[in-house]
LUMFI-576566 format. One record per residue (C-alpha): x, y negated, z; residue number from 1; chain. Coordinates in Angstrom, 3 decimals, always signed. Layout:
xx: X yy: Y zz: Z resi: NUM chain: A
...
# end
This chain:
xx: +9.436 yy: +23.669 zz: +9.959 resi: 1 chain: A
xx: +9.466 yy: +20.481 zz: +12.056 resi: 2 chain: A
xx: +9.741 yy: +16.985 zz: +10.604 resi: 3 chain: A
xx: +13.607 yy: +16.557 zz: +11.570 resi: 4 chain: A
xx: +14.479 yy: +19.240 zz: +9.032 resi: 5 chain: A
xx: +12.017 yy: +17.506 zz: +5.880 resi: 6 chain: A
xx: +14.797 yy: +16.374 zz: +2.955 resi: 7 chain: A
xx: +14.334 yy: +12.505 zz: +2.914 resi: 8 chain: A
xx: +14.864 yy: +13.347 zz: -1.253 resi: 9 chain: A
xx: +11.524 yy: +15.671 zz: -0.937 resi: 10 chain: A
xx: +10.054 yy: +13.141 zz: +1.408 resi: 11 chain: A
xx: +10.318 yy: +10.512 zz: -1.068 resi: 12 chain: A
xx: +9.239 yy: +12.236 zz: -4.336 resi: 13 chain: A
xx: +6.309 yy: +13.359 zz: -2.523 resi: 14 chain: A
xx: +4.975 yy: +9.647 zz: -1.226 resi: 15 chain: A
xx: +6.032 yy: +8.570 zz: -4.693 resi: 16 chain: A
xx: +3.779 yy: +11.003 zz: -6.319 resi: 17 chain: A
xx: +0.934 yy: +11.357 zz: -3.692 resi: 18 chain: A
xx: -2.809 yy: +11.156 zz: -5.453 resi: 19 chain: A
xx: -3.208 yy: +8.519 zz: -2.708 resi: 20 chain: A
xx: -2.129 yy: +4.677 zz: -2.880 resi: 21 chain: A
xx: -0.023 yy: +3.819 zz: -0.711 resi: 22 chain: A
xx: +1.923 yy: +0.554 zz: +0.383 resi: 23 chain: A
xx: +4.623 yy: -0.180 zz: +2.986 resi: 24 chain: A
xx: +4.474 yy: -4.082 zz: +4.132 resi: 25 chain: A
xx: +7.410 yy: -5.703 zz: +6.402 resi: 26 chain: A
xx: +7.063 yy: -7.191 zz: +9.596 resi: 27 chain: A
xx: +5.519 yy: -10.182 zz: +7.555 resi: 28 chain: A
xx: +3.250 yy: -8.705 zz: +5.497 resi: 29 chain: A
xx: +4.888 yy: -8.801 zz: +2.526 resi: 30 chain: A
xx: +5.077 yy: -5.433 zz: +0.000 resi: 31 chain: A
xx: +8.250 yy: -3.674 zz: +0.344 resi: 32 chain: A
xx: +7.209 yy: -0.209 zz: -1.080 resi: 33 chain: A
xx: +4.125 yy: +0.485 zz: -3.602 resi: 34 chain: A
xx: +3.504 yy: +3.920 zz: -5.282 resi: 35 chain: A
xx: +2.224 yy: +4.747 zz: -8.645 resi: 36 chain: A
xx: -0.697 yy: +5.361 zz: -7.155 resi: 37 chain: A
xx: -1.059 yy: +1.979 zz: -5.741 resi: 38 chain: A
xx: +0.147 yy: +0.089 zz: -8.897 resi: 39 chain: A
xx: -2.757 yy: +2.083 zz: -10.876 resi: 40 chain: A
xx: -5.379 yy: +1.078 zz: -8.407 resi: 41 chain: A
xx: -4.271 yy: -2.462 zz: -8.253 resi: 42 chain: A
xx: -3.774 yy: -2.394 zz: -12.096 resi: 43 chain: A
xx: -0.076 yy: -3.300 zz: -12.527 resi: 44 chain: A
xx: +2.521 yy: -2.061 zz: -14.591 resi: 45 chain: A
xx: +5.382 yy: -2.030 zz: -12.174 resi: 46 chain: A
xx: +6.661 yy: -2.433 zz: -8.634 resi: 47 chain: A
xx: +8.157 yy: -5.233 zz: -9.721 resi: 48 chain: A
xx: +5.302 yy: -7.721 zz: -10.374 resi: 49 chain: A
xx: +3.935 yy: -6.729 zz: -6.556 resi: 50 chain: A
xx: +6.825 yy: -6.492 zz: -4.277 resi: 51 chain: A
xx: +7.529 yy: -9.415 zz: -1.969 resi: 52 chain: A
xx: +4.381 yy: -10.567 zz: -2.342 resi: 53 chain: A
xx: +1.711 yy: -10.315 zz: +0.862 resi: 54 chain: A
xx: +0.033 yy: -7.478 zz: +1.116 resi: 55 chain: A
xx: -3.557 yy: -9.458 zz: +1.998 resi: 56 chain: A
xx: -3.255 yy: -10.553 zz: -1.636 resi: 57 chain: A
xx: -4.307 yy: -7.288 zz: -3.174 resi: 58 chain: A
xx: -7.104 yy: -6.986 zz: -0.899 resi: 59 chain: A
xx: -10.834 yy: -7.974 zz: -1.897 resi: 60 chain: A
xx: -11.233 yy: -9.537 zz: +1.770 resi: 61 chain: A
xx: -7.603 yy: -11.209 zz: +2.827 resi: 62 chain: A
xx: -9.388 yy: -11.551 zz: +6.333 resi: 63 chain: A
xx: -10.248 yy: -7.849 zz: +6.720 resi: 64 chain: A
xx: -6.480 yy: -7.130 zz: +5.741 resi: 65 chain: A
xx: -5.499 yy: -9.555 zz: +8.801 resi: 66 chain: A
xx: -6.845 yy: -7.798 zz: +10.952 resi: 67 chain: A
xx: -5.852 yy: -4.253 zz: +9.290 resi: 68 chain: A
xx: -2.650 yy: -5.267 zz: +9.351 resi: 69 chain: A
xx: -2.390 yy: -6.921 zz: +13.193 resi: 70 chain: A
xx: -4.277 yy: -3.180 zz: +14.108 resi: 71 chain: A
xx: -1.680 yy: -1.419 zz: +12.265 resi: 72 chain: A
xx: +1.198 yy: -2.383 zz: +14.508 resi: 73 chain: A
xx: -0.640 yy: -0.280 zz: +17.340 resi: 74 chain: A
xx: -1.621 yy: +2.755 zz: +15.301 resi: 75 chain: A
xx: -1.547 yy: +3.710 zz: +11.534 resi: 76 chain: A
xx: -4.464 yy: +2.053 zz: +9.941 resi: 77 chain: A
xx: -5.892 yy: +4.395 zz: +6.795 resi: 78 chain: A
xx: -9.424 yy: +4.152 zz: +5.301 resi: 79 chain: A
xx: -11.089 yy: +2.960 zz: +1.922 resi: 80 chain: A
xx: -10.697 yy: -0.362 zz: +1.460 resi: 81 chain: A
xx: -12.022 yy: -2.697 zz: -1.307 resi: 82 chain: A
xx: -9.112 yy: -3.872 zz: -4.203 resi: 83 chain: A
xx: -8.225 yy: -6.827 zz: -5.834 resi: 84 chain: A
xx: -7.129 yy: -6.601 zz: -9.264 resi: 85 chain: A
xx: -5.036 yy: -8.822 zz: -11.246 resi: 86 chain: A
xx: -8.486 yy: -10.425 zz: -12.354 resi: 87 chain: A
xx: -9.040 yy: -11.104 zz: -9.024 resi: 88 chain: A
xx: -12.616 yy: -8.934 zz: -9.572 resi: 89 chain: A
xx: -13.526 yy: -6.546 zz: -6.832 resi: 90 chain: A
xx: -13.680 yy: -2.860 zz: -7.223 resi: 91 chain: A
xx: -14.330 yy: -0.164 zz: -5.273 resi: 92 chain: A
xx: -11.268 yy: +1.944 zz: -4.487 resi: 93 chain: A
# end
């Protein structure tokens, strides 16, 4: 099966429900798509009280996510990174 023939309905239950975090950011930075996932690591309650809001702000080290993010225009950037809660304490995610 090649990518072309995925369901985009399958597709999208399947980021929605990945184990993983994971968070789509515009061309700004800001949050346009979190998953479960990423609202349990970063501790909220809904997509709601994140979206719209830059994606460096949910980040332990907002200059590490600069330069994540400037890197992740060239290539997919993946890897452990350090969260920010809504205490603002750091944890290891």
């Amino acid at each position: 099966m090649n990518h072309s023939s995925l369901d985009p309905a399958l597709f999208a239950a399947a980021v929605q429900s990945a184990m993983s975090g994971i968070a789509i950011a515009d061309t700004e930075g800001r949050l346009i798509y979190v998953n479960d996932a990423a609202l349990k690591i970063w501790r909220y309650e809904s997509a709601d009280e994140v979206l719209g809001n830059p994606l460096s702000q949910y980040w332990a080290n907002p200059g590490l996510a600069a330069a994540c993010w400037q890197s992740s225009w060239k290539k997919v950037a993946t890897g452990r990174i350090l969260r920010r809660s809504p205490n603002a304490a750091e944890q290891s995610g």
